[in-house]
Residue, then its C-alpha position, 0 to 999 in steps of 0.5 A: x504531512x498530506x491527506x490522501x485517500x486510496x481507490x481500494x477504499x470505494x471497493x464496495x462500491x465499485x464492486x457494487x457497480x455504484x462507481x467506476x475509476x472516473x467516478x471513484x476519482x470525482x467521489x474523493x474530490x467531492x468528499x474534500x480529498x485534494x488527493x488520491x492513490x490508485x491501485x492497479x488499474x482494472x482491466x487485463x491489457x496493458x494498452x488500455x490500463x495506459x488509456x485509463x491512466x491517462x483519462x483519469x490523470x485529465x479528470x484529476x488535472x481538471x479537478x486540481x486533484x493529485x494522483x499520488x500513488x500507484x500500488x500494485x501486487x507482486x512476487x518477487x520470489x519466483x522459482x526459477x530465473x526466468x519467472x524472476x526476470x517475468x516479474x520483474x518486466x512486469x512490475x516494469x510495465x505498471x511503472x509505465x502506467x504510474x508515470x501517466x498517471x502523474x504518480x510519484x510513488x509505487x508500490x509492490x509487494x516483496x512476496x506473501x509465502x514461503x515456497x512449499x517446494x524447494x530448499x528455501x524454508x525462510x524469508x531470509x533464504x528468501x531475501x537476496x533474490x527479492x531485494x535483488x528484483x527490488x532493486x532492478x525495480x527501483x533502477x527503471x523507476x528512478x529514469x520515470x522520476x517515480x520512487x518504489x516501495x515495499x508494503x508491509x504485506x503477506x505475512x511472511x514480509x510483514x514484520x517490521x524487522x523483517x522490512x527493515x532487512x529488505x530497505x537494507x538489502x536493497x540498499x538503494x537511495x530510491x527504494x523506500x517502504x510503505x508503512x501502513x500502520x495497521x497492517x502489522x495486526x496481521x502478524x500480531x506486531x505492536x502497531x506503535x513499536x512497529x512504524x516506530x522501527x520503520x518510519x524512518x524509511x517511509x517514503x509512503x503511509x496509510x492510515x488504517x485501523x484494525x478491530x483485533x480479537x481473539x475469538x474472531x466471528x463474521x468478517x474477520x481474518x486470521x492473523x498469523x499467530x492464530x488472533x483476528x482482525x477486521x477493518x475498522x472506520x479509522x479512529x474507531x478501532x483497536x489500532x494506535x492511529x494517533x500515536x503512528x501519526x506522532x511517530x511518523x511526524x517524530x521521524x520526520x515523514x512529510x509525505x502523503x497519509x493515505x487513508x485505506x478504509x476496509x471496514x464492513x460499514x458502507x465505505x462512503x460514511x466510514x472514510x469520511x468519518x476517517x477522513x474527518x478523524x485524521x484531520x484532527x491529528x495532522 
């Protein structure tokens, strides 16, 4: 199992104007990452996210750094056929991103509500056009050489069941899912009995903590089942890292641990002092 940190991490930062992707990139290298996953990259046109990708795929080569991962939002629920088939072109397009970028693994989201019009009440009316989407995907990606995988996000995909359902109904050998362990606090799942269930169709991870309460205050959110949540310097919050590891370790995972840092303390001391608890476990 390898150490990776995610672009998302330095968000304050780079909202601040304190460092861009360039320099976000040579931050991590600087701190002693070897890698880094990108989220999508900024800007709205798709010829200059490709210029970007390929700047910053010099500046890694040119560090020794990988660029491990590329993950993206996406719904792959729309209401019609024709916003499903836009979707999914989409999605297709970042893959193009992805394999400049020299990145192995993509990740999309499944979807993150129910629809509040239409028939369709439930993630399960819902899951034949997703894993479809999913699957359509997958098949493009697997030409790039790049794997796919769903997060567990949005609520409505997030529990681990409920992933485990899309990994099997998109029944492809190169579609997989992201188990970012503390996600599952957002749908009021036991962290620990949550990766345990879906480890074994990691083919990407993050390491985050959570702190959960249930009066909330500044900085949290809600959880599904009406508890809070807030980010958390890894190792220092209310999630089980230690034991996700182990499980992930027990279900032979050996691929990259991204760590995704949302906290509210400044993002450069919490990752390194998440940066410096995870090593202490792998």
């Amino acid at each position: 199992m390898k150490i990776s940190v995610s672009s998302y991490s330095f968000a304050q930062y780079q909202n601040a104007g304190k460092l861009d992707m360039i320099t976000t990139l040579e931050k991590a290298r600087e701190m002693g990452f070897e890698a880094i996953e990108f989220t999508d990259l900024p800007g709205g046109d798709h010829e200059k996210k490709c210029e970007l990708a390929a700047k910053l795929r010099k500046r890694a080569d040119e560090l020794g750094m990988d660029i491990n991962a590329h993950t993206v939002s996406a719904n792959l629920y729309r209401g019609n056929d024709a916003d499903n088939a836009y979707e999914v072109e989409r999605i297709k397009r970042k893959l193009d991103v992805a394999k400049i970028l020299g990145a192995s693994v993509l990740r999309h989201d499944a979807c993150w509500s129910v629809p509040s019009e239409g028939k369709v009440r439930s993630f399960d009316a819902m899951l034949p056009t997703i894993a479809k989407n999913a699957r359509e995907i997958t098949e493009y990606a697997q030409k790039l050489g790049i794997k796919t995988c769903v997060e567990n996000h949005g609520y409505v995909a997030q529990d681990s069941d409920r992933m485990e359902r899309l990994f099997n109904a998109v029944d492809h050998e190169n579609f997989g899912l992201l188990v970012d362990m503390g996600n599952f606090v957002c749908v009021d799942e036991n962290n620990v009995t949550a990766v345990s269930r879906v480890a074994p169709y990691a083919v990407h991870a993050h390491a985050k903590d959570m702190y959960i309460s249930k009066t909330g205050g500044e900085g949290f959110g809600e959880t599904r089942g009406c508890n809070y949540f807030k980010g958390a310097v890894l190792g220092e919050g209310d999630v089980d890292v230690a034991r996700c590891v182990a499980v992930l370790k027990k279900a032979g995972y050996d691929g990259y641990l991204s760590i995704e840092f949302e906290g509210s303390e400044d993002c450069i001391d919490g990752i390194a002092r998440g940066f410096a608890y995870l090593k202490t476990l792998i």
